[in-house]
Each structure stands twice: as structure tokens, then as C-alpha cells.
PLY file of the C-alpha trace (Angstrom):
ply
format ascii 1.0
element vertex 234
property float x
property float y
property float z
element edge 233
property int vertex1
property int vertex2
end_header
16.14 -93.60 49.85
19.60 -92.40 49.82
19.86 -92.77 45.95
16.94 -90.70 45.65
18.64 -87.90 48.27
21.37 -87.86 45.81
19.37 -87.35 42.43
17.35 -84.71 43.85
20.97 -83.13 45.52
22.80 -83.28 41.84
19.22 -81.77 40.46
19.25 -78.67 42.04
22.71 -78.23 41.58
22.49 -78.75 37.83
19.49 -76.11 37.77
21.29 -73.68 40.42
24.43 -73.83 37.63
22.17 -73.75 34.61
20.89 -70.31 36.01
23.77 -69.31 36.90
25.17 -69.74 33.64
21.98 -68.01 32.22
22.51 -64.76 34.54
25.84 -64.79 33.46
25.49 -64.68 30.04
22.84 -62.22 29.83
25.15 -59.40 32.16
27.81 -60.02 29.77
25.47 -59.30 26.96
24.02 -56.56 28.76
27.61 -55.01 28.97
28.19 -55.49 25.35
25.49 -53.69 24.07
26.00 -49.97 25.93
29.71 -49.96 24.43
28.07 -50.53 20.84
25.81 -47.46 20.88
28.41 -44.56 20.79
30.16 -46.52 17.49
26.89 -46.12 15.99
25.99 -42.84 17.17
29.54 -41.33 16.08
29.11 -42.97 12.60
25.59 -41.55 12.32
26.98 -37.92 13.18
29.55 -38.64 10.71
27.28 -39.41 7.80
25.23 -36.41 7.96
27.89 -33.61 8.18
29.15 -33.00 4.28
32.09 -34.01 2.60
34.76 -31.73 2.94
36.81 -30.51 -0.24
40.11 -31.56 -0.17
42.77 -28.69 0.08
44.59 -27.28 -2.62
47.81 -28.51 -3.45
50.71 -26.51 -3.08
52.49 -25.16 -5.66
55.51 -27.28 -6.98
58.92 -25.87 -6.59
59.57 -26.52 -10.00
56.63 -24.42 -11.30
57.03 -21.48 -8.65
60.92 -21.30 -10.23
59.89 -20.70 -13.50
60.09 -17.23 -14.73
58.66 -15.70 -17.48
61.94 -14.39 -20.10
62.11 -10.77 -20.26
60.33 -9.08 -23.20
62.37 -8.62 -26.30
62.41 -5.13 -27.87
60.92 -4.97 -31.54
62.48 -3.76 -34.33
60.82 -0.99 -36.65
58.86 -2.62 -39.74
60.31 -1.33 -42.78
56.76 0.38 -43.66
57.32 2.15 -40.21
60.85 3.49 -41.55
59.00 4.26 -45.16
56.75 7.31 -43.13
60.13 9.04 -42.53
60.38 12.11 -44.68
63.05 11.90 -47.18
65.07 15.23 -47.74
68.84 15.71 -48.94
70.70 19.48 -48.86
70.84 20.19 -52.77
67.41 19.52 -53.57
66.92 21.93 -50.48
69.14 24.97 -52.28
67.30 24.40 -55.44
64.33 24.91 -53.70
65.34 27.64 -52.25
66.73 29.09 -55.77
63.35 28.62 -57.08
61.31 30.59 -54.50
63.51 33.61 -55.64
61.65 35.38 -58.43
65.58 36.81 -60.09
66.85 33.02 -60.17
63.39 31.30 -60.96
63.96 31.29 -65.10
67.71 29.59 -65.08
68.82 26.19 -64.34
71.01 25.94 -61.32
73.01 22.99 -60.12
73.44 22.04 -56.51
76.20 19.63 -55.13
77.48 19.04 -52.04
80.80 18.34 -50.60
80.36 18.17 -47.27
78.61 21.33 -45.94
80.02 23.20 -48.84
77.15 23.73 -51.96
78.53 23.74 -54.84
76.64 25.62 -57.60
77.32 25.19 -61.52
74.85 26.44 -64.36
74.52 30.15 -65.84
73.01 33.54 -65.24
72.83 36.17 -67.27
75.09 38.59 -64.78
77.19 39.16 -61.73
74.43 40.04 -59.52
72.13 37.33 -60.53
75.52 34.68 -59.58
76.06 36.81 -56.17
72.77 36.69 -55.51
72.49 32.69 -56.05
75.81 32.33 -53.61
73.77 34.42 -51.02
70.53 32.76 -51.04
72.60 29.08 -51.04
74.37 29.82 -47.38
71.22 31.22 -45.95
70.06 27.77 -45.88
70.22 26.02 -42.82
73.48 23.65 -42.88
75.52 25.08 -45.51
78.59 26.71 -44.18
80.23 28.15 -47.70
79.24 27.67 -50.90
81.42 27.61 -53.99
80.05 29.31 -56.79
80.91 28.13 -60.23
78.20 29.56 -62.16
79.23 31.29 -65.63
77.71 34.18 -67.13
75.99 34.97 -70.58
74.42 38.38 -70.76
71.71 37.15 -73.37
70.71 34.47 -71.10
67.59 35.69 -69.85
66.42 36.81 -73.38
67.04 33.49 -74.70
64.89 32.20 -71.70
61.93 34.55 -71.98
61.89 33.79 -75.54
61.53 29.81 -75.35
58.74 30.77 -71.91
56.85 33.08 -74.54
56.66 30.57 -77.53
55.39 27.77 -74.49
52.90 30.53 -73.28
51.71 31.23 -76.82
51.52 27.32 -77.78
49.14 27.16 -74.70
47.12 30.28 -75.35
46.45 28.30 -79.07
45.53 24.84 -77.46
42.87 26.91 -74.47
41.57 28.63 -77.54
41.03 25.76 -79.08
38.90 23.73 -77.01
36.09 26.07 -78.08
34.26 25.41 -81.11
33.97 28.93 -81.64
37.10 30.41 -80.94
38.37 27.54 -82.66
36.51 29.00 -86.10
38.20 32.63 -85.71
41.71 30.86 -85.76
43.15 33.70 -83.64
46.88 34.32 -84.38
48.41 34.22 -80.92
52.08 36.03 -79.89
53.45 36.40 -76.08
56.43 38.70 -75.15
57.36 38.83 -72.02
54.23 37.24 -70.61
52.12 39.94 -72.85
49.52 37.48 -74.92
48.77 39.54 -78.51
45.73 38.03 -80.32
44.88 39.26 -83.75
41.98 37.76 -85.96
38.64 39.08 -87.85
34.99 38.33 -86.01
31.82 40.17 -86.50
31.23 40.04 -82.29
33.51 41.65 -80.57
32.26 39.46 -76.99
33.81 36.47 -78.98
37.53 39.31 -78.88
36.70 39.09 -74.57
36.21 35.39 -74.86
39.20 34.55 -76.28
41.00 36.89 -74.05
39.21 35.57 -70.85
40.39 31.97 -72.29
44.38 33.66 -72.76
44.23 35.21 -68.99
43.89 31.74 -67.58
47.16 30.52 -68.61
50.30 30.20 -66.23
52.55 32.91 -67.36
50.28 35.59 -69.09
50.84 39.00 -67.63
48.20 40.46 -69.75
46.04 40.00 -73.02
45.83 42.31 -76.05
42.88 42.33 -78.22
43.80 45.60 -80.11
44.74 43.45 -83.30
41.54 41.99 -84.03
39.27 43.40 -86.48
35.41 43.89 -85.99
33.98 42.72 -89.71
30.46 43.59 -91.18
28.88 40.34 -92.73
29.03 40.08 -96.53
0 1
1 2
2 3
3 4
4 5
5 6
6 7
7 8
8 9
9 10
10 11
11 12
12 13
13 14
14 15
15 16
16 17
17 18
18 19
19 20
20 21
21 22
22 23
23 24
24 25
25 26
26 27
27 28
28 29
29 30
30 31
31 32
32 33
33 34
34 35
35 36
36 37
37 38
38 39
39 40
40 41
41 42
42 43
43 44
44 45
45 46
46 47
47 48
48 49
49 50
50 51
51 52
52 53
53 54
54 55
55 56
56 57
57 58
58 59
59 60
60 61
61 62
62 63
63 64
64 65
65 66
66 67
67 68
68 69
69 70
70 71
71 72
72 73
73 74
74 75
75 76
76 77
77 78
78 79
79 80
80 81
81 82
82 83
83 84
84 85
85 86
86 87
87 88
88 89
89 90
90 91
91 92
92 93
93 94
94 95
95 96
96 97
97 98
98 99
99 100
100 101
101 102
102 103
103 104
104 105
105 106
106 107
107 108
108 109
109 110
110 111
111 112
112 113
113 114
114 115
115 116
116 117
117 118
118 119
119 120
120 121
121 122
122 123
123 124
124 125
125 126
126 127
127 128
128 129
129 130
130 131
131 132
132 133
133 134
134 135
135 136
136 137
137 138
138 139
139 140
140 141
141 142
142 143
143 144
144 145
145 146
146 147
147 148
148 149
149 150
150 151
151 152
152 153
153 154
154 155
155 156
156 157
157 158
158 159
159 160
160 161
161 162
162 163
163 164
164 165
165 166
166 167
167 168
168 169
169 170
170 171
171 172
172 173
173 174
174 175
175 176
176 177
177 178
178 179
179 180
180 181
181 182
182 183
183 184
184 185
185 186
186 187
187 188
188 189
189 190
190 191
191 192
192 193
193 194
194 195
195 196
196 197
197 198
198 199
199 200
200 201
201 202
202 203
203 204
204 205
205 206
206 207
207 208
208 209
209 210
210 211
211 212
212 213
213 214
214 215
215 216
216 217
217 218
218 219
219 220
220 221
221 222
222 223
223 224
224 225
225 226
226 227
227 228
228 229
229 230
230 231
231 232
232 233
């Protein structure tokens, strides 16, 4: 009887621990789980917000020191220097001496030593020398010039001869270049610019054809047809 008093005592106590134990273990389990569900919930809201970019880097101190060299200055190219106009003094008095109509027909030298001109060649008188001294210190630089130009009175004869025998070899080769002028053969003679044609034709509009041809060259001042003879045909 007493045996069985026991057995039934250690019974319930073995059940009354058992549940216990079973309570237990489900309140700690209980207060496990609530802590769990913010973890989750923070690493949901984490997952759907998008990746941020990352941030620039800075600038390294080594590339913000750098500087860029200053810029170098270019020198001209020598076709740059070519476009410059190229002038020197003497060829500017001889210029000058040609645009005179006295001193156009004689050959004048022009040197300089330093703004002096110095002028050497021949005229055919005093005024004509003067007047080449004059018209060398009106240009723009010269200070004095030094005139060694000599004089030969027959200069300017000798000159307009050798000009008329050019003027009348030109006259012959314009002539020429017509077939029918060139079958006249017009005898052709300048003085002093003044063209003298003589020749036979039966029309005298071939006379003002050749002279139309003459009036054409440089240096003819005029054109005389009185020498050429108006033929009958034979």
C-alpha cells in the first residue's frame, strides 16, 4: 500500500516537472521569436530601397598641382616674312627719275651712302643734271644728294636716234603681220616719234591701214602717209 503511495507520489511529480519543463520551453521560444521579426523586417526595407552610387573621389593632390606650362610664342614662318614688300632707296630715285618726262630717255645711276644718293650717268645739259639732283632729295629719306653726272650736249640726239630706229623696226614687224601690208613692203622712217611710210598701192584704205597699224606702237607721235603713191593698174 505504501509502495503504491509512493509510485503514484513520484508520478505526478515527474508529470508536474515534465510540464513544467514544457511551459518553459515554449515562453522561451515565444520570446525568441518577437526579437527575430525587426532583423527581418529591417533587411526587407533594406533590399528594396536602390543601391546608392558611390561618391566621387576627390581629386589627388598630385593632379590638382599640376599646371598646364605657359604658351610659347611662335615664330613667323619664313613664307609669312616672304609677303613683306621688298623696297631699297636707289631703286626708289630711279623711279622717281623715270616718272620725269626731261630725265626719262638717259640712264641714271643711283647709290647710296647713307642718306646721301649718289647719282653718276650723263645728260645732255646743266639743267637736265640740276634737275636730276632736285627730283633725287624730294624723295622721302634722302637728305643730300651728290651729283656726279657728266654732260654731253649731243646726248639726247644720240638717244632719240637709237628710240627712232627701235620705233621704226617695230612699225616694220606690226606691218608685217598682215598679209597685205606685208605685199606693199612699206619703207618705214621715225624722227622724233614722227612714223614716215612711203610705198606704191592702187587703194589708198590699204595707206590708212598701214598707218592705223604704225599709230599703235609705243613711241609714235604721229604717222605720215604723204610718201606713198596711189598707182593705176597696168
Amino acid at each position: 500500500m505504501l509502495g503504491w503511495l509512493i509510485g503514484g507520489m513520484l508520478v505526478v511529480c515527474l508529470s508536474t516537472g515534465a510540464s513544467a519543463a514544457e511551459n518553459g520551453e515554449r515562453q522561451d521560444r515565444s520570446q525568441k521569436e518577437p526579437a527575430a521579426a525587426p532583423d527581418s523586417k529591417k533587411k526587407t526595407e533594406h533590399e528594396g530601397k536602390p543601391a546608392e552610387a558611390p561618391a566621387p573621389k576627390p581629386p589627388s593632390d598630385e593632379k590638382s598641382q599640376k599646371t598646364e606650362p605657359p604658351p610659347q610664342k611662335q615664330e613667323p614662318k619664313p613664307d609669312e616674312t616672304g609677303k613683306k614688300p621688298v623696297t631699297s632707296m636707289p631703286l626708289t630715285i630711279k623711279l622717281a627719275m623715270m616718272a620725269d618726262p626731261v630725265l626719262f630717255p638717259f640712264e641714271i645711276e643711283v647709290e647710296m651712302d647713307g642718306p646721301k644718293a649718289v647719282l653718276s650717268g650723263a645728260v645732255s645739259s646743266e639743267d637736265e643734271k640740276a634737275r636730276a639732283g632736285e627730283v633725287a632729295r624730294k624723295v622721302e629719306g634722302v637728305e643730300s644728294a651728290v651729283n656726279k653726272l657728266s654732260v654731253s650736249p649731243g646726248l639726247r640726239a644720240s638717244l632719240m636716234k637709237r628710240q627712232d630706229e627701235a620705233i621704226a623696226q617695230l612699225v616694220k614687224e606690226r606691218l608685217n603681220r598682215s598679209e597685205t601690208l606685208k605685199a606693199v613692203g612699206f619703207d618705214v622712217k621715225s624722227e622724233s616719234g614722227v612714223v614716215t611710210l612711203s610705198g606704191k598701192t592702187r587703194f589708198q584704205v590699204i595707206a590708212l591701214e598701214a598707218a592705223e597699224a604704225a599709230r599703235h606702237v609705243p613711241g609714235v607721235r604721229a604717222v605720215n602717209t604723204a610718201a606713198v603713191q596711189l598707182t593705176a593698174e597696168r
